[in-house]
C-alpha positions as CSV (number, residue, x, y, z in Angstrom):
1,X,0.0,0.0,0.0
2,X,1.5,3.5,-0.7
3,X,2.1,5.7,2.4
4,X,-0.5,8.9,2.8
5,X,-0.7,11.7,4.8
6,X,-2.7,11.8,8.0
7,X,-4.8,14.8,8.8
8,X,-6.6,15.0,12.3
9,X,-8.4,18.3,13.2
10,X,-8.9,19.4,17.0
11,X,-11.8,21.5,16.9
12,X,-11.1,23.3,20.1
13,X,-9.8,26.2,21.4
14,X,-9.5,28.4,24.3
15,X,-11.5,31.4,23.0
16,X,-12.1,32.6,19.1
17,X,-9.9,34.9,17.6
18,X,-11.4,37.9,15.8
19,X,-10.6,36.8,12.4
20,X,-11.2,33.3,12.3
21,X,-13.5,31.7,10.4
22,X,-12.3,28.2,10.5
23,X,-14.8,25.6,12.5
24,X,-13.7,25.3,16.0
25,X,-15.6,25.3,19.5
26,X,-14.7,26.2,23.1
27,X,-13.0,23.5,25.2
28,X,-14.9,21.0,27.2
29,X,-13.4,17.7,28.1
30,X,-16.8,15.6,28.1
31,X,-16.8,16.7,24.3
32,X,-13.1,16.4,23.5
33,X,-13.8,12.5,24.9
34,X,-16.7,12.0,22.8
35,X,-14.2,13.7,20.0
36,X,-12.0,10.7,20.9
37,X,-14.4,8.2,20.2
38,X,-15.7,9.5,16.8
39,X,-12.3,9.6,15.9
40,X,-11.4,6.6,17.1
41,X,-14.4,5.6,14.4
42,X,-13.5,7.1,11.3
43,X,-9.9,5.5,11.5
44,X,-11.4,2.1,12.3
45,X,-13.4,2.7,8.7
46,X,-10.1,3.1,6.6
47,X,-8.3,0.2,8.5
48,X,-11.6,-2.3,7.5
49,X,-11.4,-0.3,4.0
50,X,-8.1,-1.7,3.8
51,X,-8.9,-4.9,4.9
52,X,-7.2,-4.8,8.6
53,X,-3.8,-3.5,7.0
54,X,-2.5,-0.7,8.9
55,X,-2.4,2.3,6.9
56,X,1.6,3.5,6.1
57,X,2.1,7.5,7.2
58,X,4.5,9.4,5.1
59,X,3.2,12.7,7.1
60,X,1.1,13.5,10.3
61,X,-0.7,16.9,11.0
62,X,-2.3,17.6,13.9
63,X,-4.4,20.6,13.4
64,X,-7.1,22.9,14.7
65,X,-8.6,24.4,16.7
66,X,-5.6,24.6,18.8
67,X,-4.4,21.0,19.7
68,X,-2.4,21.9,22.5
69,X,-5.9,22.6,24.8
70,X,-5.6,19.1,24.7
71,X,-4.3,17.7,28.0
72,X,-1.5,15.2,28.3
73,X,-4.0,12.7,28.9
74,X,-5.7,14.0,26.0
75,X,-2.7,13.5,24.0
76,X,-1.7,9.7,24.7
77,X,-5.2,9.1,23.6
78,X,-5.0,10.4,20.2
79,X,-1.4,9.1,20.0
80,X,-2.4,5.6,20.9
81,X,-5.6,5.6,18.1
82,X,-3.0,7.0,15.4
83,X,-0.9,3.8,16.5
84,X,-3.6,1.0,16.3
85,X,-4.9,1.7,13.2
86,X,-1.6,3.3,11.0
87,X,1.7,2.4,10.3
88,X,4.2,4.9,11.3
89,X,7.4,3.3,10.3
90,X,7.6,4.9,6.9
91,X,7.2,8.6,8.5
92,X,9.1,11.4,8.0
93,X,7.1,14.4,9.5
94,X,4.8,14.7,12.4
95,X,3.6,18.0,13.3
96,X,1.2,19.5,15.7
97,X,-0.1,23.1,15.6
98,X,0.1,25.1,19.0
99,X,-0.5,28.5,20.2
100,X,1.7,30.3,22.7
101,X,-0.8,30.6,25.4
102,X,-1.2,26.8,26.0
103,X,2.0,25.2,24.8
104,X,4.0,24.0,27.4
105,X,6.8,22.7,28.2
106,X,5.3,19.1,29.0
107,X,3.7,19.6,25.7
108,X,7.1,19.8,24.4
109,X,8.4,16.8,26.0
110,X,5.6,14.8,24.9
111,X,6.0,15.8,21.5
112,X,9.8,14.6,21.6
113,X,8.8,11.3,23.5
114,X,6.5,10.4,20.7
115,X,8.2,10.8,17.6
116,X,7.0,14.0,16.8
117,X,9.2,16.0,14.4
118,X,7.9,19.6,14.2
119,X,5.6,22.0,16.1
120,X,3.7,25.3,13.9
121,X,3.5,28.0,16.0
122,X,0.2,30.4,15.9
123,X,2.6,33.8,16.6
124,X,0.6,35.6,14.1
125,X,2.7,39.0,15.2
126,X,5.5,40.0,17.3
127,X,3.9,43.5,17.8
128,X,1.2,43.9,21.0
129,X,-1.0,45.7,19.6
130,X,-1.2,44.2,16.4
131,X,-2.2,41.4,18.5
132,X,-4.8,42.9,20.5
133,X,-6.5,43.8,17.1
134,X,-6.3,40.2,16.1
135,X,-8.1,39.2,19.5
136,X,-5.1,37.1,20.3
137,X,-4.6,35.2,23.6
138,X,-0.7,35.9,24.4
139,X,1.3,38.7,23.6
140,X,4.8,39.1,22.1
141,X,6.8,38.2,25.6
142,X,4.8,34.9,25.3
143,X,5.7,34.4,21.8
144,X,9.2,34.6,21.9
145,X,9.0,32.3,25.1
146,X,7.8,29.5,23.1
147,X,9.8,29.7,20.2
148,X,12.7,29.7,22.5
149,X,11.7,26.9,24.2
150,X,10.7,24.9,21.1
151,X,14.3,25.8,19.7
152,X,15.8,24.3,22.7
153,X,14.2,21.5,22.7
154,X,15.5,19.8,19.0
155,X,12.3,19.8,17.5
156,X,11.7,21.7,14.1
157,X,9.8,25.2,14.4
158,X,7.3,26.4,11.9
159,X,5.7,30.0,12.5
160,X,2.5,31.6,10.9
161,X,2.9,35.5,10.7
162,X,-0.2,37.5,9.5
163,X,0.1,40.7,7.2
164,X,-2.5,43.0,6.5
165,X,-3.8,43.7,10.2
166,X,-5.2,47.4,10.4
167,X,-2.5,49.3,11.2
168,X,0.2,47.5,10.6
169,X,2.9,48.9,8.7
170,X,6.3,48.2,7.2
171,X,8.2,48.9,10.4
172,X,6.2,46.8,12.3
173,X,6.6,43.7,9.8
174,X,10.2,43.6,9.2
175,X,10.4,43.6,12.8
176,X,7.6,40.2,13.7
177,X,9.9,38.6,10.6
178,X,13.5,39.3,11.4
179,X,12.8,38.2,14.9
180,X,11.2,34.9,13.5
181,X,14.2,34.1,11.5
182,X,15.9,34.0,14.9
183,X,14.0,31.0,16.0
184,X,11.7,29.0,13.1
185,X,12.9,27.0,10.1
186,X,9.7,27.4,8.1
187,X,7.5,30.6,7.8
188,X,4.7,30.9,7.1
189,X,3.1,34.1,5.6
190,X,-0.7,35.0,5.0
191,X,-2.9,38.0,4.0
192,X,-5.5,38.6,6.8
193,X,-8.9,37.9,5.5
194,X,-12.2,39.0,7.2
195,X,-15.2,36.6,6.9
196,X,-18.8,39.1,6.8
197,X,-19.7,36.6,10.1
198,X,-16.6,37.5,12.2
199,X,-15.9,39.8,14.9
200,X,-13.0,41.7,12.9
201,X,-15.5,41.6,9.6
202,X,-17.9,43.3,11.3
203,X,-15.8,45.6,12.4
204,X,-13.8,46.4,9.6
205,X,-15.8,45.1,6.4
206,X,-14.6,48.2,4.4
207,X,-10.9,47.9,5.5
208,X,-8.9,47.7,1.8
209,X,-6.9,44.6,2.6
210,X,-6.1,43.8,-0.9
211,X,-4.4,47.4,-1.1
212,X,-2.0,47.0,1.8
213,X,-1.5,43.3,1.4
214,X,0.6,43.6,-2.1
215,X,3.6,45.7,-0.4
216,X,3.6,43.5,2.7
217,X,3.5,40.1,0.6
218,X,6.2,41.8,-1.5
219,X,8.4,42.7,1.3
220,X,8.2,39.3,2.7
221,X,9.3,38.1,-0.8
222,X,12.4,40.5,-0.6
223,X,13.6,39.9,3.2
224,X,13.2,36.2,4.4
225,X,15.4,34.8,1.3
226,X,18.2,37.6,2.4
227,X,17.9,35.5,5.6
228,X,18.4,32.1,3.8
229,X,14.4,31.3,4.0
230,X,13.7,30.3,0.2
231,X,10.0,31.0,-0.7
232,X,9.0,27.1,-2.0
233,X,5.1,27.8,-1.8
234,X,2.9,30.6,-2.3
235,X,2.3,31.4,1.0
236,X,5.7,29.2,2.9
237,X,9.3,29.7,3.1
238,X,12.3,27.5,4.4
239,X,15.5,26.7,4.1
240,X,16.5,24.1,1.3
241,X,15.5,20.6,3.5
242,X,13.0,22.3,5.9
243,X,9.7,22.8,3.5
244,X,6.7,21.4,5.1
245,X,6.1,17.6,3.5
246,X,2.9,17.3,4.6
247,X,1.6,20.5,2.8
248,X,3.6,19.4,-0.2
249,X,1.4,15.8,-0.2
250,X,-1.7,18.5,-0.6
251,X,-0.3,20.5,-3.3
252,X,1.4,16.9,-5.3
253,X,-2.3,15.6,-5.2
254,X,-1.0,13.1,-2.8
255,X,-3.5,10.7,-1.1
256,X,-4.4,12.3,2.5
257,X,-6.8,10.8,5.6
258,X,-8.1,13.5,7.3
259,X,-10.0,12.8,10.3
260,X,-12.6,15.3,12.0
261,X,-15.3,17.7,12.0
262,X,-15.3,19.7,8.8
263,X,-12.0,17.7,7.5
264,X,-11.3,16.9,3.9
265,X,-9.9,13.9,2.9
266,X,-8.7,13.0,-0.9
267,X,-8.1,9.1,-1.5
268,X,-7.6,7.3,-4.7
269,X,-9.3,10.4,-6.7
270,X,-12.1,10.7,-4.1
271,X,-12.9,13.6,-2.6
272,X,-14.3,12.9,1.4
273,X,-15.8,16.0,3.2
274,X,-16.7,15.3,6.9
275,X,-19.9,16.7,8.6
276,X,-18.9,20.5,9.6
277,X,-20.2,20.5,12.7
278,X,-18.8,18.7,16.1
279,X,-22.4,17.7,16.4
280,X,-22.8,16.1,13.5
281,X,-19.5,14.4,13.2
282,X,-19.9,12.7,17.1
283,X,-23.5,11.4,15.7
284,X,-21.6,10.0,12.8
285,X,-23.3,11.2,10.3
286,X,-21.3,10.0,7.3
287,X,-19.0,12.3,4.8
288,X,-20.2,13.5,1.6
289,X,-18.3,12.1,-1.6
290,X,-16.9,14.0,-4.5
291,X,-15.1,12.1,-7.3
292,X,-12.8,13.8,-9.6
293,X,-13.1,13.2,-13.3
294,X,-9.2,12.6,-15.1
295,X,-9.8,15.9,-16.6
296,X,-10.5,17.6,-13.4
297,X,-7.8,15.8,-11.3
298,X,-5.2,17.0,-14.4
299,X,-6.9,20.9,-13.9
300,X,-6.1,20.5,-10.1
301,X,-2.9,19.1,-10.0
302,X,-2.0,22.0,-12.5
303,X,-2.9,25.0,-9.9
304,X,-1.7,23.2,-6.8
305,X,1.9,22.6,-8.2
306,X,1.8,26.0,-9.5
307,X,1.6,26.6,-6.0
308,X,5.1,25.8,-5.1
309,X,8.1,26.9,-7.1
310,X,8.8,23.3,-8.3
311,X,6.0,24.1,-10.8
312,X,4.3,21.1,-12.9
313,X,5.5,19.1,-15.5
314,X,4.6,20.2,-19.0
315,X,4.2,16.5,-19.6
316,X,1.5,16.6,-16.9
317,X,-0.3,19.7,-18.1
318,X,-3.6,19.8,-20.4
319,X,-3.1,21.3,-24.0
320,X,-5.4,23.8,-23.3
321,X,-3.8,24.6,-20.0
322,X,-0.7,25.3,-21.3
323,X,-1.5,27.7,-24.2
324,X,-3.6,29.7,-21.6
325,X,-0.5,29.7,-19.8
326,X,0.9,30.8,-23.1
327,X,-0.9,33.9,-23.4
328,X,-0.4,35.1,-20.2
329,X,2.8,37.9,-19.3
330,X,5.4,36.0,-20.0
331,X,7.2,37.4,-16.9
332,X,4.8,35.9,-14.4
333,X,6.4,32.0,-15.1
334,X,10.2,30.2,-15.4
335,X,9.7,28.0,-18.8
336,X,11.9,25.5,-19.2
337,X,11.5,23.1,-22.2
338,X,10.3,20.3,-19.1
339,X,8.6,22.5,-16.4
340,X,6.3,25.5,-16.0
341,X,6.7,27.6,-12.4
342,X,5.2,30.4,-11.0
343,X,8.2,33.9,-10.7
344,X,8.3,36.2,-7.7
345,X,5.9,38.1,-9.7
346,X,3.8,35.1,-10.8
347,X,3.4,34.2,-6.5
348,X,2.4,37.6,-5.8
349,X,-0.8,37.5,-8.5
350,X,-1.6,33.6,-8.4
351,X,-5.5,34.1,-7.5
352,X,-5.9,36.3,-11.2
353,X,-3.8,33.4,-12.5
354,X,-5.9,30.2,-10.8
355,X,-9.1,32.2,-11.9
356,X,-8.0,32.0,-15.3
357,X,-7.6,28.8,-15.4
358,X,-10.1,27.0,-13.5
359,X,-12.6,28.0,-15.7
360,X,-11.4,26.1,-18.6
């Protein structure tokens, strides 16, 4: 059986942020149990999918939500249903998201103990008040505590910084990135986007992000590879060795399991979307099915590995795909006579590019 990535989403956190849109709840540990259990359920259906084999991991991800609400406790019971039901000898990366306010340091030990690999740090912004905008839980003091003591400890550091936040400005950037370099060996780097049915959308639905994003996504792109972080995804930099290989299973069209509410899984050609709701996923209600046609698979595989500066194969690419491609500015791609990749310039307007060609 070929090894996949394994997806699990903690739906909980300590309190909402005021930009987030993604599904999460507030902590309670009679849920997080029944959490345990449903999960616990969907990974018994892939092992009798498979016929009682357990499933070889080339990646793990534990996201959220903010995993580490989970108590240790918590924690050797998600670790021992990963173990029963998938094989983890092939694996290369295990991560778990965490969030300064909760991550401790017997987080961090338990992480070590059990094979993990990485941790992705929510710092979001080294600047207080930048913080306080965002609703954030911890402030910058806290911040640079964990990434020091995740540095310490061996593991591999990945931090998500946020651009775009009202008020922000240039200064304020360089600063929350040069002090990351310090510490992480993956970045991560996003434009701040307000949902109409969030706290920060309601308050600042007329706020011109896509104005002020372009210089901030553009600086990024000039000062991270000056401190030997190469930009390898759209939104991700690292040093050569250090990408994330989980993301890259996503943006290859690799096979991933994801387990939990509102999770997407992609399996042999099949898309699997999981009920959105914690509700509906402890009831069991079953996941909605999507599967790709070849035409659309080749379509998608074409925008996700334009994702990522390794491009796509010209081989792999539709006719018509490539002569859209074709008639675009010639100095958003790198053309080589095998591959097609996205430039500096080409990163910075992918969406107007994707647009183009989904539609065809």
């Amino acid at each position: 059986m070929k090894s996949k990535g394994l997806y699990i989403h903690v739906p909980f956190c300590e309190a909402k942020c005021g930009y987030c849109s993604f599904y999460s709840v507030r902590k309670n540990d009679a849920v997080i149990f029944s959490w345990l259990e449903a999960v616990e359920r969907e990974a018994e259906r892939y092992y009798s999918y498979y016929e009682g084999i357990k499933i070889p991991l080339k990646t793990l991800y534990i996201g959220g939500g903010t995993p580490t609400v989970l108590t240790l406790d918590q924690w050797q019971k998600l670790v021992t249903i990963i173990n029963k039901y998938f094989d983890l000898s092939e694996l290369i990366e295990a991560t778990s998201e965490a969030n300064p306010n909760s991550l401790t340091p017997e987080h961090i030990k338990f992480f070590r103990d059990n094979n993990f690999t990485r941790i992705s740090l929510g710092i979001q912004s080294l600047n207080d008040k930048e913080l306080s905008i965002l609703g954030r839980l911890h402030d910058s003091r806290a911040a640079l505590n964990s990434m020091g003591l995740v540095k310490n400890s061996g593991l591999n550091l990945s931090c998500d910084l946020i651009f775009a936040i009202p008020g922000q400005n240039l200064r304020t950037w360089d600063k929350s990135l040069r002090s990351v370099t310090d510490y992480a060996d993956h970045i991560s780097c996003y434009q701040l986007t307000l949902e109409p049915d969030t706290p920060m959308g309601r308050k600042y639905g007329d706020y011109d992000l896509n104005y002020d994003g372009y210089k901030f996504y553009r600086y990024a792109q000039y000062i991270l590879p000056k401190n030997g972080f190469i930009q390898y995804e759209i939104s991700n930099f690292a040093p050569s060795g250090y990408e994330c290989q989980h993301n890259l299973s996503y943006w290859n069209h690799s096979d991933v399991i994801a387990l939990g509410p509102s999770a997407v899984s992609y399996v042999d050609g099949i898309r699997y979307f999981n009920p959105r709701t914690l509700s509906g996923y402890i009831s069991g209600a079953g996941a909605e099915r999507e599967e790709l046609t070849p035409r659309e698979r080749m379509t998608e595989l074409a925008i996700l590995s334009l994702r990522t500066k390794f491009g796509i194969l010209r081989a792999d690419l539709l006719p018509e795909i490539e002569n859209a491609i074709m008639q675009m500015p010639p100095d958003l791609f790198i053309i080589t006579p095998e591959r097609i990749s996205l430039s500096k310039r080409g990163m910075r307007l992918g969406n107007s590019i994707w647009s183009e060609l989904i539609g065809l």
